[in-house]
N, C-alpha and C positions, 0 to 999 in steps of 0.2 A: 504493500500500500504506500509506503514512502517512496518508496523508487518510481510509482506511477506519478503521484503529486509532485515530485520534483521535477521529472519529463514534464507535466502540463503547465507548472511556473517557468520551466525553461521557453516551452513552447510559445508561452504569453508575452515574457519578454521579448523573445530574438522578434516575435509577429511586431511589437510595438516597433523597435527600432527597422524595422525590413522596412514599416507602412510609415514611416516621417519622412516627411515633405525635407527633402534636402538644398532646399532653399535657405538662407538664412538673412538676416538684418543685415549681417555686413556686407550680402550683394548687392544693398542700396545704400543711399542716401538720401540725406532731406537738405531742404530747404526751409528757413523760417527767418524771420524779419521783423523789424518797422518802419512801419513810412507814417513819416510825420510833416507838416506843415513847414514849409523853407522859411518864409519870416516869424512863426511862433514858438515855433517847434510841439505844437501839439500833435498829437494822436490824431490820423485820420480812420474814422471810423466806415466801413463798408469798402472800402476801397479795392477795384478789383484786379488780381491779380493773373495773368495771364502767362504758363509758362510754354515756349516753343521749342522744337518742332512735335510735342507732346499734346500740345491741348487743353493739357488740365488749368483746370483752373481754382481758384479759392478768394475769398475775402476776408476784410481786415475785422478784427476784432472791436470794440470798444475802446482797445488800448494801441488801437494801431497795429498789434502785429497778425503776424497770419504763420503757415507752416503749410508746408509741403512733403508730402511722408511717401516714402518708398520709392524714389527717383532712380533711375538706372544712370549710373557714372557717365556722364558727360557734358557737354558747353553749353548750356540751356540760354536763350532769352529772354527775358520778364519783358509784360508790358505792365505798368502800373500806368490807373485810369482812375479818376473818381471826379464827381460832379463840383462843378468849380474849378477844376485846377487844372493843367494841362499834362497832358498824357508822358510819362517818364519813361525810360528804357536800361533795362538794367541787365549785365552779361554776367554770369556765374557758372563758373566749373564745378557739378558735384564729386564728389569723390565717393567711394562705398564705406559703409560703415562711419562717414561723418555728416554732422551739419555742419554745413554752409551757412553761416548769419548773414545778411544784410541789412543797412540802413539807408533807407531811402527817404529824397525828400521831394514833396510836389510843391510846384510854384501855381500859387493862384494865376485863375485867368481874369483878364481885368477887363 
């Protein structure tokens, strides 16, 4: 009876590690930021972020910032846009297994 239960714990383990996703965090990277106001430096809240040749997208928090989770390592292009201010451009290399911070800032449109 022991020698069976042992064979079925073995069995249960080696099945867990055979069936995990051999993907892991450090084949990505993130992105995350603030963008804030050029003459005040306040938090732009809703602002939308645009990342290319990818698509994705996200917006700003209440505190200005925003993230970007799961990126595949490479030269990405932001567009930051939000109502009032004129549209920003911002270039960023991910790497795997790191964030990338940015700090960006929009200049109102007058």
């Amino acid at each position: 009876m022991k020698q069976k239960l042992f064979y079925f714990i073995l069995v249960v383990i080696l099945t867990t590690f055979v069936s995990c996703d051999p993907v892991t965090y450090d084949t990505f990277g993130s992105i995350s930021g603030t963008i804030v106001d050029k003459s005040t430096s306040d938090p732009i809240k809703g602002a939308l972020i645009t990342i290319a040749p990818k698509a994705k997208h996200v917006y700003t928090g209440s505190d200005g910032t925003f993230e970007i989770l799961n990126v595949e390592p490479d030269k990405y292009d932001l567009t930051i846009q939000a109502d009032g201010y004129e549209t920003n451009f911002f270039s960023v290399t991910v790497v795997a297994g790191a964030f990338e911070r940015v700090f960006i800032t929009l200049e109102r449109n007058d």
